[in-house]
C-alpha positions as CSV (number, residue, x, y, z in Angstrom):
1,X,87.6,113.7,27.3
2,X,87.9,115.3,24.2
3,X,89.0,118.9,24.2
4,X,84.9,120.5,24.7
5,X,85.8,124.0,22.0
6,X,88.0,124.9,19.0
7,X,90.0,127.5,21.4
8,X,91.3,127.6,25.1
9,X,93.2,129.8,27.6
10,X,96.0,128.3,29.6
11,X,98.1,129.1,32.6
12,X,100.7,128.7,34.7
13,X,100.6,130.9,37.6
14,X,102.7,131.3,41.1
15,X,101.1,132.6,43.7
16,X,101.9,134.4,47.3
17,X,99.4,133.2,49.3
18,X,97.6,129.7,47.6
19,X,95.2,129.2,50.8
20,X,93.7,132.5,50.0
21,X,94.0,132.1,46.0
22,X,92.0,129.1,45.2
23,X,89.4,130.4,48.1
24,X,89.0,133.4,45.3
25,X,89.7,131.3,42.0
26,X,87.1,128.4,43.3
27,X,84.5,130.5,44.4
28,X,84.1,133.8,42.6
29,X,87.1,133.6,39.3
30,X,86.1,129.9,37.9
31,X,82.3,131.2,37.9
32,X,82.9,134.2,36.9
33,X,84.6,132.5,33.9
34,X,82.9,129.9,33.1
35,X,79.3,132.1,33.5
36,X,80.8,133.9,30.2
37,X,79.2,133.3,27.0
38,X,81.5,131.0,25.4
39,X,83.2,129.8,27.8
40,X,82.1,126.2,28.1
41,X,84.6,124.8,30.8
42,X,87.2,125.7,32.9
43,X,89.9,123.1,35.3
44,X,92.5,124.7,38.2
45,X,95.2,122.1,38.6
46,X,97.9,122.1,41.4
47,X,101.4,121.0,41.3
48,X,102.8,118.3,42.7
49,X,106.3,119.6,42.9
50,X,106.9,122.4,44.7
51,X,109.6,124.1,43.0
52,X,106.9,124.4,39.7
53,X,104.6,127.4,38.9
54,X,102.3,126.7,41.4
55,X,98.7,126.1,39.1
56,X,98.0,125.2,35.8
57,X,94.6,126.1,34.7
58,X,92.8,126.0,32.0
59,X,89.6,127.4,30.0
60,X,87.8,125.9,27.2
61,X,86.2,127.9,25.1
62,X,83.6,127.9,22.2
63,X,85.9,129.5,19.2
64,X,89.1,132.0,18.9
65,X,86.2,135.1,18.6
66,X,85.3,134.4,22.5
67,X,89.1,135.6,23.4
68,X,87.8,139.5,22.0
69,X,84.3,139.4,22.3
70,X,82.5,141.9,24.3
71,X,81.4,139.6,27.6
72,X,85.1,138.9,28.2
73,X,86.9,142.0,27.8
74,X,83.8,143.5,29.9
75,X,85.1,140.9,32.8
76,X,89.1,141.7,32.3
77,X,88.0,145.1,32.2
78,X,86.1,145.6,35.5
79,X,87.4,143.6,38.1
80,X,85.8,142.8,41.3
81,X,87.8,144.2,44.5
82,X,89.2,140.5,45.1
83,X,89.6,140.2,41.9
84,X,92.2,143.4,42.4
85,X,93.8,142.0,45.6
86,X,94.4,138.5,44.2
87,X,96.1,140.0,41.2
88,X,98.2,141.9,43.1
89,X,99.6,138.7,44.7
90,X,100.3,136.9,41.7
91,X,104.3,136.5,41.3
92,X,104.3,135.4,37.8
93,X,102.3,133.9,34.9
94,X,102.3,132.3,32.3
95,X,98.8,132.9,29.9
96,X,98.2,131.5,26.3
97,X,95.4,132.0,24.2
98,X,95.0,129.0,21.9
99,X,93.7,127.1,19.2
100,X,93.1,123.2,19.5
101,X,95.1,121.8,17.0
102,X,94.3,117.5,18.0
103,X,92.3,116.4,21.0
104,X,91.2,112.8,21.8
105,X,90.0,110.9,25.1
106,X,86.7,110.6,26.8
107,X,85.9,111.7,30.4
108,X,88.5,113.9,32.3
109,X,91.6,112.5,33.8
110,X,92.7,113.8,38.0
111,X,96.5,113.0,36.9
112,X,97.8,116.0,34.4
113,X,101.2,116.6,32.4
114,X,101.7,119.3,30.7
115,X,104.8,120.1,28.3
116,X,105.6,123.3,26.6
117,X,107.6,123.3,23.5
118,X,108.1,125.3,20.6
119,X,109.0,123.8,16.8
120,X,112.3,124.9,15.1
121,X,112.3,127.0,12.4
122,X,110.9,124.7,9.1
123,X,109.9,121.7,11.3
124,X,106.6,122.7,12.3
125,X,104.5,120.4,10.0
126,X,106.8,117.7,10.8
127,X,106.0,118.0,14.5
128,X,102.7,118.4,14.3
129,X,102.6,115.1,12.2
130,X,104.5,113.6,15.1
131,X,102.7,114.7,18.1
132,X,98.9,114.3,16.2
133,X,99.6,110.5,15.3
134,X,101.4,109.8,18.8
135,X,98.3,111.4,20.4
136,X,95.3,110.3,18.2
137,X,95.1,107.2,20.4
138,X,96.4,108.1,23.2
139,X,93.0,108.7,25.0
140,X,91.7,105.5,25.2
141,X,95.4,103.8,26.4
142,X,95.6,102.0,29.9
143,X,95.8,104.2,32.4
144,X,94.7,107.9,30.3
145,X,91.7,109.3,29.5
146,X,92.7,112.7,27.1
147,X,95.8,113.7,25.0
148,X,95.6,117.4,23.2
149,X,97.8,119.6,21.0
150,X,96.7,123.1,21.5
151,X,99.1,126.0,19.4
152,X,99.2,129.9,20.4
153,X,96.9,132.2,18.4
154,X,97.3,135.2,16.5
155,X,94.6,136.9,18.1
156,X,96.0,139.8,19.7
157,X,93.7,140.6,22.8
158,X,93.8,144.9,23.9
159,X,95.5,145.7,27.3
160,X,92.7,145.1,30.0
161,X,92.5,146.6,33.6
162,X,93.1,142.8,35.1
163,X,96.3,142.1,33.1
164,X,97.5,146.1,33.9
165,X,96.8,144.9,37.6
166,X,99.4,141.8,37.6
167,X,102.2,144.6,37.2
168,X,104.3,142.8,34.9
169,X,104.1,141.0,31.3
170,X,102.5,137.9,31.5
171,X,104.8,135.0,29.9
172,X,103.5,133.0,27.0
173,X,103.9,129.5,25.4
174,X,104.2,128.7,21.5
175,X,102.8,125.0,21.8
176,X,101.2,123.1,24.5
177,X,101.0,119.4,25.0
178,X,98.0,117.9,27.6
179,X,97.9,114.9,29.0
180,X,95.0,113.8,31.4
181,X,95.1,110.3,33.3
182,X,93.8,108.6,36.0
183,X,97.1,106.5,36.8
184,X,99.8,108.8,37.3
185,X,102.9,106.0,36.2
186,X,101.0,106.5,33.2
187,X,101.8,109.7,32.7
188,X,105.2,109.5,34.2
189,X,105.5,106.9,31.8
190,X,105.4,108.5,28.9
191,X,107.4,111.9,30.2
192,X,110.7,109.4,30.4
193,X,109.4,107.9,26.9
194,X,107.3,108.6,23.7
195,X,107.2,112.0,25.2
196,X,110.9,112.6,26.5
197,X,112.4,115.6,25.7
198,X,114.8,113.6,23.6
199,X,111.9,112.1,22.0
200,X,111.0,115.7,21.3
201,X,113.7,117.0,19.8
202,X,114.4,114.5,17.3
203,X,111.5,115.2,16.1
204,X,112.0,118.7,15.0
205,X,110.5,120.8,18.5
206,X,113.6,123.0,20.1
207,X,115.3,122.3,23.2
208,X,114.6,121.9,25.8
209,X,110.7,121.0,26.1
210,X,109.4,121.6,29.7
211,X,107.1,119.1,31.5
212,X,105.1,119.7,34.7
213,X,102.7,117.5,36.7
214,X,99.7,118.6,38.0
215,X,96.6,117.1,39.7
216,X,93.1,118.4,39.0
217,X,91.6,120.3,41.6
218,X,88.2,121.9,40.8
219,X,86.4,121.7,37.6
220,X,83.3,123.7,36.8
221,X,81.4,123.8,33.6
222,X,79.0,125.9,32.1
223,X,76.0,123.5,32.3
224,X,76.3,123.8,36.1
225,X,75.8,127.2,35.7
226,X,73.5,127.4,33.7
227,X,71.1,125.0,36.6
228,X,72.6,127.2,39.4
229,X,70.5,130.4,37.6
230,X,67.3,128.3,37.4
């Protein structure tokens, strides 16, 4: 479905040991998240190749004023003890706070690409016009269910105790490309074609985009919490 806020957080993150991750990310980390005000969804997906950061995940949020408000850095800020442990397993990551620049679609798709790209230098409106009208009707295309355009923010976020905690800088996209389906040729489909990285680049974005499939693994949104506290 459409994109549910104006803002989101996404990442792609390799882990050490993924048993014990999504043990920690599906029950205490997704509701921890998605239990903050604002926060009004949140989606782990895992690769399908193994030689790819091992999840992407991402958070939907209300506005661009969730990524500093008070609730949130309160979380980052005060991590639980397997909070602590799981951080110190991560092997990289990639995190971007964003704004949602085009989303389209209804429902939410189990088959995911995702492509990272950046504009070159004076091409940035001309890509945006490019990807916007190739995804405006996207959602609602034989075999997909979503397309979004989400860009990195300004919004500089203060060094928290979680991020200190990873031991390393966290890695960081300029523009992200979503695609949700339920057929994956779909998706595959448009990776060798409308979406190609030579598609891409002739349109002004600068080599070499990078696509990655993912299938959804656990979704959890805030309504649920909100009956689980009932």
């Amino acid at each position: 479905m459409a994109l549910t806020g104006k803002a989101a957080v996404v990442l792609w993150t390799t882990m050490q040991d993924r048993e014990a991750h999504d043990d920690w990310h599906s029950h205490e980390h997704l509701p921890e998240r998605v239990g903050i005000d604002g926060f009004l969804r949140g989606r782990r997906c895992a690769a399908l190749d193994a030689t790819l950061a091992h999840y992407f995940v991402i958070y939907e949020v209300e506005d661009l004023d969730v990524m500093t408000s008070s609730g949130y850095l309160a979380r980052l800020n005060n991590p639980s003890d397997w909070t602590a442990r799981t951080m110190k397993r991560v092997l990289n990551v990639n995190r971007t706070l964003c704004e949602v620049a085009t989303t389209a679609g209804a429902g939410v798709g189990s088959e995911v690409l995702t492509v990272r790209l950046s504009a070159l230098p004076g091409y940035e409106a001309a890509l945006t016009q490019f990807l916007s009208e190739k995804l405006s009707d996207l959602g609602t295309c034989p075999g997909l269910v979503g397309a979004h355009l989400l860009k990195k923010t300004e919004t500089v976020r203060p060094e928290t105790k979680e991020r200190e905690l990873r031991q390393r800088p966290d890695d960081s996209e300029d523009w992200v490309l979503i695609l949700e389906a339920y057929d994956a040729t779909a998706l595959d489909d448009l990776a060798k074609g409308k979406f190609s990285p030579a598609a891409l680049i002739g349109a002004g974005a600068a080599p070499t985009p990078l696509a990655d499939r993912y299938r959804l693994a656990h979704l959890l949104e805030d309504s649920e919490m909100k009956r689980s506290t009932r």
